[in-house]
N, C-alpha and C positions, 0 to 999 in steps of 0.2 A: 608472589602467588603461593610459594611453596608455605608462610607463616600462617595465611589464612585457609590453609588446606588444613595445616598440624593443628589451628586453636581449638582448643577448648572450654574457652571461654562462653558458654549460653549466648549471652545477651550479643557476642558478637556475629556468632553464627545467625540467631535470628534477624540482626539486620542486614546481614546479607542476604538471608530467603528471604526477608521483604525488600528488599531492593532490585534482585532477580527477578522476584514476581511481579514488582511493578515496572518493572521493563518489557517484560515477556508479554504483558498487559496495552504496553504503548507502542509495540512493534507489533500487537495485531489489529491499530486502529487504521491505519494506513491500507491495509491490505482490506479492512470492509469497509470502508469508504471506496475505496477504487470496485468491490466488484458490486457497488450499489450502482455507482455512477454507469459501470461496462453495458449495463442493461440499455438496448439503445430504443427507440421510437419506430427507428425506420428499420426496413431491411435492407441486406447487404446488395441485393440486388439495387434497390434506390440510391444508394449510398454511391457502389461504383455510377448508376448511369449519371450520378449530379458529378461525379467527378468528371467522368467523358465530357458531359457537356461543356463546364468547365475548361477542360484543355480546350478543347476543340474551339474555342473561340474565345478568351478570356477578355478580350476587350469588352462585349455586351455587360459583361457581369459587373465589369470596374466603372 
């Protein structure tokens, strides 16, 4: 770590900002796909009473 901190070499510097950046790029695809997906249809209320019902009898539902 310490050799590619001291180069200075251009062309190597620059492929590490472009290797960082296309990291920093593919670690924030993960993160909007998930808060597209979080957006839900029902609400939270709906949600818990499907669970209650659920418990509460889980044979009907199987």
């Amino acid at each position: 770590m310490a050799r590619i901190v001291e180069t200075n070499n251009s062309t190597v510097i620059a492929a590490y900002e472009t290797k960082i950046t296309k990291l920093e790029q593919e670690k924030l695809v993960p993160i909007e796909k998930r808060e597209k997906k979080s957006t839900s249809k029902r609400t939270s209320e709906q949600i818990f009473e499907l669970a209650v019902k659920f418990l509460s009898n889980p044979w009907n539902i199987w």
